[in-house]
C-alpha positions, 0 to 999 in steps of 0.5 A: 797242649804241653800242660794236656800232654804232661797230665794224661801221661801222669796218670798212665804213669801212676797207673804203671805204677801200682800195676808192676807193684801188684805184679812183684807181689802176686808173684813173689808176695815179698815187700822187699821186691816189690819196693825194689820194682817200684825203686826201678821206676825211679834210680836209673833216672840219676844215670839218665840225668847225669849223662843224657840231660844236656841234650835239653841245652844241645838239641831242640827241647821239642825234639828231645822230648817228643824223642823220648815219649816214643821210645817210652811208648815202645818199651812199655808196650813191650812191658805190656806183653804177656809171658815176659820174665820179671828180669826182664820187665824190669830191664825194660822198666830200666831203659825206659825211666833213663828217658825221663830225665832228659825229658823232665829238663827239656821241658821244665827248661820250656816252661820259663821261656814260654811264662815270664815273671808271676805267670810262672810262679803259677803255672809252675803251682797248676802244674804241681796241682795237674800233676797231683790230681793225676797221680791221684786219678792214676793211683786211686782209679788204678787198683780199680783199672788193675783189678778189672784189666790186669797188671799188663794191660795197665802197662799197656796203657801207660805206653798209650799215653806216651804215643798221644804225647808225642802226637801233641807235643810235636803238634801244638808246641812251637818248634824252638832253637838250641840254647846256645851254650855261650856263657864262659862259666858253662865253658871252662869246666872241661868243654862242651861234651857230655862230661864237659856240661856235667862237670859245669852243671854240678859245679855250678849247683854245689858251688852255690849254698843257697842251690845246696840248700833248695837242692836238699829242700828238694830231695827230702822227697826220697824219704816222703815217698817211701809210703807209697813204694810200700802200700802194697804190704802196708794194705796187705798188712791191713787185709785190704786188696788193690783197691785200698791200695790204690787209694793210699797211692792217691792220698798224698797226692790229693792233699798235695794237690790242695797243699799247692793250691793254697801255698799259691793262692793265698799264701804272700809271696814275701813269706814263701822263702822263709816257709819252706823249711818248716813246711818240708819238716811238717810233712814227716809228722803225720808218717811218724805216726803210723808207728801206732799201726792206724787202720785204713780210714786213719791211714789215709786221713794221716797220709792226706795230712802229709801231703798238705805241707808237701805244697813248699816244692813249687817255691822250691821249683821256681827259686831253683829255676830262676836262679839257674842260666838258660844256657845250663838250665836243662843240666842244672834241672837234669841233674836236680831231678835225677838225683831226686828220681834217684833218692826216691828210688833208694829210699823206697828200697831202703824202706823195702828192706826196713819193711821186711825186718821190722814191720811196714808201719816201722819203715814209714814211721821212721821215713816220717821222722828223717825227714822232720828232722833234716827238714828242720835242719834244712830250715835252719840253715836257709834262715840263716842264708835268706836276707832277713829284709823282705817286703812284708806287703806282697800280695798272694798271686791271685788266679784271674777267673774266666771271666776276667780273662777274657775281658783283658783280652777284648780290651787288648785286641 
């Protein structure tokens, strides 16, 4: 039910997204403001994460996140109303995505409890995957939803699919305790308050080369996002209307959805470490290449390309995750994915800004290039802290078919 929750709410997201995206640029018919309202749903989540979540280690998760679908659900209905100035739309889009990270740590701190051991590895892949093909089904149906409903009612239906998460979040997900924060390391870094777990998240992810390092794996992201916070102009560019923007959105979700798929099911465990590097820095190729303004059908077959190599964030994910306390997990997690909503967000702004002086096919192709870059970087630095000496015979987790599954069960009842 939480797996339901998290991907009927995905989709609403996507499709919130191109429509407050269509909403900036029929208004205003400027790249640079439509990727800073498209950056909105992204930056103020380093403050949310930074500050708000602990609360994923102080309170109940369940609590936590079902409190913070409710006022998501209120403020995107406010969103939806017609006539709201667009300083406004964006306060309120502000309010709302400082709710996402105490959210995304609270449940990302759910999930290892609820699997243990190899289930999780691949729960964290399907989950990966649900939420790609959602992003996909939002962008790619969302220029379609837009264009027949508008820019407000697609908001309206966003807030919607929060209310209907809470509902099952609160219904289906077993009621937990508090961790108790009883580790000394969590303690000595300036006590148990809000700056207080801060201060020992931070310290306990930058202290560590190896977190350092799956941390900026991690927040390359901020570079391979900057296609999709300009689609708008980039279709525009192209003479193509919200529809192809839709499907733009949705192309590198979709090739990161079997890029996931085929990094868990066939991919042995022993080399996926070792991967990760050249994986991240392979995903900025194909965006580079849109310097030689491709059309639509090529465009989308390179943005697909891209999204193949995206599917190393799961073993950044797991290693991540597994390497962090469950006292300080929700922090450490806050704070890992706040900064990665939030370089997302400035690099979508930055890519905004080098859109409107140099072209959108520039700003994307120069992303492409950063992030090949630092991801080779990146792989070079992690081969030299990952021990060479690894068991070369682990098998790929293989998904068990229904029909197994169900066998296993007789067996065990």
């Amino acid at each position: 039910m939480l797996w339901l929750a998290d991907a009927q709410s995905a989709v609403g997201d996507q499709i919130a997204r191109v429509a407050l995206s269509v909403l900036v640029f029929e208004r205003t018919e400027s790249a640079a403001l439509t990727a800073l309202a498209y950056a909105l749903t992204f930056v103020p989540a380093m403050l949310g994460g930074m500050l708000l979540s602990g609360l994923a280690d102080r309170l109940p998760r369940r609590q936590v996140m079902v409190g913070c679908d409710v006022i998501r659900a209120v403020l995107l209905g406010c969103m939806a109303i017609p006539q709201v100035p667009i300083w406004l739309l964006c306060a309120l889009l502000v309010l709302a995505v400082l709710t996402e990270a105490p959210f995304m740590a609270a449940e990302s701190s759910l999930i290892p409890v609820i699997l243990d051991g190899d289930q999780y590895v691949v729960g964290t892949g399907l989950r990966t995957i649900t939420n790609q093909v959602a992003q996909l089904a939002g962008f790619a149906g969302g220029g379609l939803v837009i264009a027949l409903i508008g820019a407000r009612a697609g908001l309206a239906l966003d807030a919607a699919t929060f209310a209907v998460s809470a509902v099952l979040i609160m219904i289906a997900v077993k009621a937990r305790p508090a961790a108790v924060t009883d580790d000394p390391a969590a303690a000595d870094s300036g006590g148990p308050g809000v700056l207080g777990g801060l201060f020992s998240g931070l310290r306990l992810i930058f202290t560590d080369s190896r977190l350092r390092i799956l941390l900026g794996l991690s927040w390359l992201a901020g570079l391979f996002v900057v296609p999709e916070g300009v689609a708008v102009p980039y279709a525009h560019d192209i003479d193509r209307g919200p529809v192809a923007v839709g499907l733009l959105m949705a192309a590198t979700p979709a090739g990161t959805a079997i890029g996931t798929y085929l990094w868990v099911r066939f991919v042995p465990t022993a080399i996926r470490s070792r991967w990760m590097g050249p994986m991240a820095a392979a995903v900025g190729v194909p965006f580079a290449l849109c310097a030689w303004h491709p059309n639509l059908v090529l465009s989308l077959v390179l943005w697909t390309a891209a999204g193949l190599f995206f599917g190393y964030q799961v073993q950044v994910i797991t290693d991540f995750v597994r390497s962090v306390p469950d006292q300080q997990r929700g922090q450490a997690i806050g704070i890992a994915s706040s900064g990665l909503l939030a370089v997302q967000g400035f690099g979508i702004l930055i890519g905004g800004a080098v859109a409107s002086v140099w072209g959108v096919n520039a700003a994307v192709a120069s992303a492409g290039l950063l992030g090949t870059v630092l991801g080779l970087g990146l792989s070079w630095k992690w081969w030299r802290t990952t021990p060479r000496s690894q068991p070369e015979s682990a098998e790929p987790i293989r998904l068990p078919s229904p029909t197994e599954r169900v066998t296993e069960d007789r067996s065990s009842a």
